[in-house]
C-alpha positions as CSV (number, residue, x, y, z in Angstrom):
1,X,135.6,-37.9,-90.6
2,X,135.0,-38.1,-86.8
3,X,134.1,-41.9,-86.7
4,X,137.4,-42.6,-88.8
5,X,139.7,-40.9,-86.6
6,X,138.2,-42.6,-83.4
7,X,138.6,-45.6,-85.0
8,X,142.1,-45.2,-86.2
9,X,142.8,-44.3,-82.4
10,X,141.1,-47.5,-81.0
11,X,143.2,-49.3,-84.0
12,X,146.0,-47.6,-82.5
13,X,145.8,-48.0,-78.6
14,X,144.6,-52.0,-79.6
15,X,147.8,-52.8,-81.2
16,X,149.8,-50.7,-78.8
17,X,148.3,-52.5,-75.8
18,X,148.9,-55.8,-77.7
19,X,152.8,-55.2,-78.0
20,X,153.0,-53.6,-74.1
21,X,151.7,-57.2,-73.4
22,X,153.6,-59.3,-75.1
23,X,156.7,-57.0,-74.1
24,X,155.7,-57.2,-70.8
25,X,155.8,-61.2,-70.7
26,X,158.8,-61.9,-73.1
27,X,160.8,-59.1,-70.9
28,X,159.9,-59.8,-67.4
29,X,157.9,-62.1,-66.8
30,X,159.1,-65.3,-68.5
31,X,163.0,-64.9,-68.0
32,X,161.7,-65.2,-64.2
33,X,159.4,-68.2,-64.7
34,X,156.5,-65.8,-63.3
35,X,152.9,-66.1,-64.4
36,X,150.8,-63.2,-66.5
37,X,147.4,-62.8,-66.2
38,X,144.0,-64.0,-68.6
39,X,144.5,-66.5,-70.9
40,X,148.5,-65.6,-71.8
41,X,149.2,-66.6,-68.2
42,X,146.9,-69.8,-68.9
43,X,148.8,-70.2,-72.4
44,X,152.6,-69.6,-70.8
45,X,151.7,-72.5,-68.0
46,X,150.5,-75.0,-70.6
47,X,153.0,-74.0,-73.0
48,X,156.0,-74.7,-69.7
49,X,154.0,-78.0,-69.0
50,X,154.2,-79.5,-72.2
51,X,157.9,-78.7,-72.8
52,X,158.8,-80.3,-69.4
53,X,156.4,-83.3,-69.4
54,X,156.1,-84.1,-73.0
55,X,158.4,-84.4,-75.4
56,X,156.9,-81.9,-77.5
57,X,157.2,-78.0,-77.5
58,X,154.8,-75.4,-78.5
59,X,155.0,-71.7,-78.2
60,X,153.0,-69.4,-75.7
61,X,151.5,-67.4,-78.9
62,X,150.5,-70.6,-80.7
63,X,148.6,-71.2,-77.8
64,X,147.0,-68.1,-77.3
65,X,145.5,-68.0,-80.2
66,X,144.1,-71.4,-80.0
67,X,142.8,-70.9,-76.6
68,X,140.8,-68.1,-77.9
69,X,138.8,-69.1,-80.8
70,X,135.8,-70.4,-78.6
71,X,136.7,-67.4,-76.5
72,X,136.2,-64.9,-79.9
73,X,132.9,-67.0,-80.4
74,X,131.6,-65.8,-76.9
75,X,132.6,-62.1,-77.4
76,X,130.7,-62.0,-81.1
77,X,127.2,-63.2,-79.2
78,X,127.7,-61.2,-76.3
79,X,129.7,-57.7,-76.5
80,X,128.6,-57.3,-80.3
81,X,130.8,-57.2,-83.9
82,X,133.1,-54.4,-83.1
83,X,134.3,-55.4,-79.9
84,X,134.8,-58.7,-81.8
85,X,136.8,-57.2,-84.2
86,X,138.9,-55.4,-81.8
87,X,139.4,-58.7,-79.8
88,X,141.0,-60.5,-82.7
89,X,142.9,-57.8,-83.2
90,X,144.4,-57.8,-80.0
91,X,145.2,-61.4,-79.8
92,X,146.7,-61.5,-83.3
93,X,148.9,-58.5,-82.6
94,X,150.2,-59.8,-79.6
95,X,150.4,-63.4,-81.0
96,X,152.9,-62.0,-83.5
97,X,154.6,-60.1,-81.0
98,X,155.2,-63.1,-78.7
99,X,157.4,-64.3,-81.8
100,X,159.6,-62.0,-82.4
101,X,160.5,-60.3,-79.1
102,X,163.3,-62.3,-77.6
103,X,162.7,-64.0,-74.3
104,X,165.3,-61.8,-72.0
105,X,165.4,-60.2,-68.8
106,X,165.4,-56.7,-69.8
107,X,166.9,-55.1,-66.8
108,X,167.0,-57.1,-63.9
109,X,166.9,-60.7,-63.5
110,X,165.4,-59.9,-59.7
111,X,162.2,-61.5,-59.1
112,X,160.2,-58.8,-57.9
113,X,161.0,-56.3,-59.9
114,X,160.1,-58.3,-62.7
115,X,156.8,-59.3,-61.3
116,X,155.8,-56.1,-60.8
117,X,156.8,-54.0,-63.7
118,X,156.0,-57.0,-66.2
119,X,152.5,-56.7,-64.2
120,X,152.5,-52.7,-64.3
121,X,153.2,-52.9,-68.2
122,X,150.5,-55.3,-68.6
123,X,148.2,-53.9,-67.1
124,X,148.7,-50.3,-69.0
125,X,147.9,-52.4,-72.0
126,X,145.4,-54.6,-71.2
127,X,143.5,-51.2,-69.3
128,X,143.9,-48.8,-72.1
129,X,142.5,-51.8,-74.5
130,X,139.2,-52.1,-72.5
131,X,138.9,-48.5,-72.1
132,X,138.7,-48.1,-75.7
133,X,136.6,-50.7,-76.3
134,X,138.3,-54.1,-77.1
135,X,139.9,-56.8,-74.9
136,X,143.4,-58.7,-75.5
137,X,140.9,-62.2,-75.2
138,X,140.5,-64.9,-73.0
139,X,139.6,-64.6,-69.6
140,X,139.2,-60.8,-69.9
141,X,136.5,-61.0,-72.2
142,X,134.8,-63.7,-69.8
143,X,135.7,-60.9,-67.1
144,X,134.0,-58.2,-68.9
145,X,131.1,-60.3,-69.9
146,X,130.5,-61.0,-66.2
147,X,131.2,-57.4,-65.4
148,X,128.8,-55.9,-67.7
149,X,126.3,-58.6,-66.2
150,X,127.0,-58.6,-62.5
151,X,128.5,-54.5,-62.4
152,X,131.1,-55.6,-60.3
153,X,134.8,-54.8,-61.1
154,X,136.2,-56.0,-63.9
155,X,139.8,-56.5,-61.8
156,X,138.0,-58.4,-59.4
157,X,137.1,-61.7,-61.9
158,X,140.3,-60.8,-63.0
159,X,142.0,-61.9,-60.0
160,X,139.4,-64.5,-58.9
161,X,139.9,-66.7,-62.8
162,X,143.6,-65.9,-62.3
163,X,143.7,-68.5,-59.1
164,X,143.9,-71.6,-61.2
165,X,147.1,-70.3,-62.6
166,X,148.8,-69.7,-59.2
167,X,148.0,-72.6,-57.6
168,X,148.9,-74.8,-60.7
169,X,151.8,-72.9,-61.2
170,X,152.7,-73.8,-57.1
171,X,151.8,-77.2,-57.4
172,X,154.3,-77.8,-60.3
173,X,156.7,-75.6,-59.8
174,X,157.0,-74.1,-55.9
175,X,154.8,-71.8,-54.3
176,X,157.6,-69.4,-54.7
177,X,156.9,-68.7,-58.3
178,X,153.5,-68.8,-57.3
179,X,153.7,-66.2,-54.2
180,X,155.7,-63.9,-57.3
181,X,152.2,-64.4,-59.4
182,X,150.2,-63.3,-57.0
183,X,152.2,-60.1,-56.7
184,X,152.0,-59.5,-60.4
185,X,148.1,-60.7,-60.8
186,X,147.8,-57.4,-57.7
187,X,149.8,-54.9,-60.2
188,X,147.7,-56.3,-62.8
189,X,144.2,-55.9,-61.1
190,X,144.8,-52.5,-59.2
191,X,146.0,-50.8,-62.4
192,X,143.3,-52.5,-64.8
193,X,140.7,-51.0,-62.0
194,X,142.5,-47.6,-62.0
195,X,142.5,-47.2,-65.7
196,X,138.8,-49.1,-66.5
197,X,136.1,-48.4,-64.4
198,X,133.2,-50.1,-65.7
199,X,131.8,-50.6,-62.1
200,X,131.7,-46.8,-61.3
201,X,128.4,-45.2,-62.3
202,X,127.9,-41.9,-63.4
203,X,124.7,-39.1,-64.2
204,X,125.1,-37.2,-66.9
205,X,122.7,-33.7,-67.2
206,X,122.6,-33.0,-71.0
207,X,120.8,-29.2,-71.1
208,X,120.2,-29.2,-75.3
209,X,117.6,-27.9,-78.0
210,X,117.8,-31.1,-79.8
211,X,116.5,-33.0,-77.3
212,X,114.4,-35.5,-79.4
213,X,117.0,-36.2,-82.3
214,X,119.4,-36.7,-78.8
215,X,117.6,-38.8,-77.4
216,X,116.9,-41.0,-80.4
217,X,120.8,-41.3,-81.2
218,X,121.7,-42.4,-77.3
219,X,119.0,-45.0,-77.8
220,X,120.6,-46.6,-81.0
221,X,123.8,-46.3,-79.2
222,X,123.1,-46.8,-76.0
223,X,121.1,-49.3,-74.2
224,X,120.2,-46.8,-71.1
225,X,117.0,-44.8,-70.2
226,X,116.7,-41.2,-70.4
227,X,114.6,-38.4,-68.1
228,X,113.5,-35.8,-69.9
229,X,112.4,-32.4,-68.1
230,X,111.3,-29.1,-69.8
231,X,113.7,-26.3,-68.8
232,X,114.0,-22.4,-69.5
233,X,117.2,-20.6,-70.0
234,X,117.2,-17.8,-66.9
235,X,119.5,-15.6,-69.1
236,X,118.0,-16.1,-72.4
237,X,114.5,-17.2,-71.6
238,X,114.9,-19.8,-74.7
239,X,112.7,-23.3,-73.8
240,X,115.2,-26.5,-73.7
241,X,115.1,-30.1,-72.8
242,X,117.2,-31.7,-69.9
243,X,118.5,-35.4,-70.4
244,X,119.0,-37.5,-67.5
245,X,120.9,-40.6,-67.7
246,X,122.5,-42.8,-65.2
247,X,125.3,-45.2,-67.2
248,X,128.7,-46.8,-66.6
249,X,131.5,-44.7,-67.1
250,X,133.2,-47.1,-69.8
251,X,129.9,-45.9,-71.2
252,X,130.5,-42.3,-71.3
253,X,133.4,-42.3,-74.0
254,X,130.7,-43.0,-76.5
255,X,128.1,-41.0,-74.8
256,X,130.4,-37.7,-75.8
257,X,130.8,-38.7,-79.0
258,X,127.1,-38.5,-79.8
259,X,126.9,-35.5,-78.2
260,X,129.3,-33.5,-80.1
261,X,127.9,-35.5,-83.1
262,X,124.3,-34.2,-82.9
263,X,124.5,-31.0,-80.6
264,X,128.1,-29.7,-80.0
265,X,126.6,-26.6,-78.1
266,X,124.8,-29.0,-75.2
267,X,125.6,-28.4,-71.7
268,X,126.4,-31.2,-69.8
269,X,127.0,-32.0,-66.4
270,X,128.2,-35.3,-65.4
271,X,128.7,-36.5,-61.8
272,X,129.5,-39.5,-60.2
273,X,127.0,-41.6,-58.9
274,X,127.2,-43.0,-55.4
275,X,124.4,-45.9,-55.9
276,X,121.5,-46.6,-58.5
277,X,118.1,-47.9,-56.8
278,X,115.4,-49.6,-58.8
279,X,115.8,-50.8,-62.4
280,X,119.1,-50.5,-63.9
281,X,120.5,-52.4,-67.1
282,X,123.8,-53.7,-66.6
283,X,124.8,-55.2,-69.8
């Protein structure tokens, strides 16, 4: 019952990140000729460039969804099945999405404004997405494959993939537009790092009386090491295990889940770590 309503949520706040997307790119940000991030910024540019070079013209959401599939094939060998699923999701949704919403200024047809609420709204999406465990495609699957490998901020490759679309975009079309894509690519990063945190570590103190059947269901969840230590209860005087376990906090949404799962009564601490010497998995 438990595992279907988490993944109705994650259903939920997939498909709801896919529309804030597309709404934030068919409502500010391509009335104003300005950029979005990952691979729908990619897809807009190519999609502008073939419209005014060629005599052909193909939609953004045509394109990203063709830009993705080797994208999906990356995020099926390297972040697993479900994430897969989610990522597909995602780009399908907002593919759909990027047909049907009309391409108008919403409220404003100033530059700035647009840049950085279609960037704020974005962001919201693409964040909340990640938190709960998929990706809207593209580049932010190639950011969160790096991430998970490097433990560096996800916002970061974010930004630093996101410089072939600026300076394209200035080298076609003015480095105005492009000075406006940079602003939005900020929004986009900052919030992304605000709302995801991959990069931020956390120790989590898990005082239980199931500490072996714990233990074993972390492990088939969780690739991360655990401390145990032998503990008494100064009130009580019962004997009980203590868990240590350094992770990632993206990590600790499923690390609560197994805790309530196989000891709902567990005390745990969790603190944030300030650095992590010596061995540490980060994928």
């Amino acid at each position: 019952m438990e595992r279907n309503k988490d993944l109705l949520i994650k259903i939920f706040v997939v498909i709801v990140g896919a529309f804030l997307n597309a709404f934030a790119m068919n409502c500010f940000l391509i009335p104003v000729h300005v950029y979005s991030s990952g691979f729908a910024g990619l897809a807009q540019l190519l999609s502008n460039i073939i419209g005014d070079f060629t005599p052909f013209t193909v939609s953004t959401g045509f394109l990203l969804a063709l830009l993705n599939i080797p994208v999906i094939i990356l995020a099926w060998k390297k972040l697993g099945r479900s994430f897969t699923f989610f990522s597909v999701l995602s780009v399908g949704v907002m593919t759909f999405f990027l047909e049907i919403i009309p391409v108008k200024p919403l409220f404003s047809h100033d530059i700035l404004l647009n840049s950085v609420f279609g960037g704020l709204i974005a962001a919201i999406g693409i964040g909340y997405t990640f938190k709960y465990g998929g990706s809207t495609g593209g580049l932010d699957i190639i950011a969160l494959v790096l991430s998970k490998l490097k433990g560096k901020s996800v916002g970061n490759y974010f930004f630093l993939f996101n410089a072939i679309i600026i300076l394209t975009a200035g080298y076609l079309y003015g480095m105005e537009k492009a000075l406006y894509t940079l602003v939005n690519l900020y929004v986009v990063t900052k919030v992304i790092d605000t709302i995801h945190t991959s990069h931020v570590k956390v120790t989590a103190m898990i005082i239980t009386s199931k500490g072996e059947e714990l233990s074993k269901e972390i492990h088939s969840k969780l690739v991360r090491g655990i401390t145990k230590m032998d503990a008494t209860g100064a009130f009580t005087n019962q004997e009980k295990d203590v868990l240590m376990i350094v992770l990632t906090r993206y990590e600790l949404y499923d690390l609560e889940h197994i805790i309530k799962q196989v000891d709902p009564k567990a005390f745990t601490n969790v603190v944030e770590t300030v650095d992590v010497l010596g061995e540490f998995r980060k994928a």
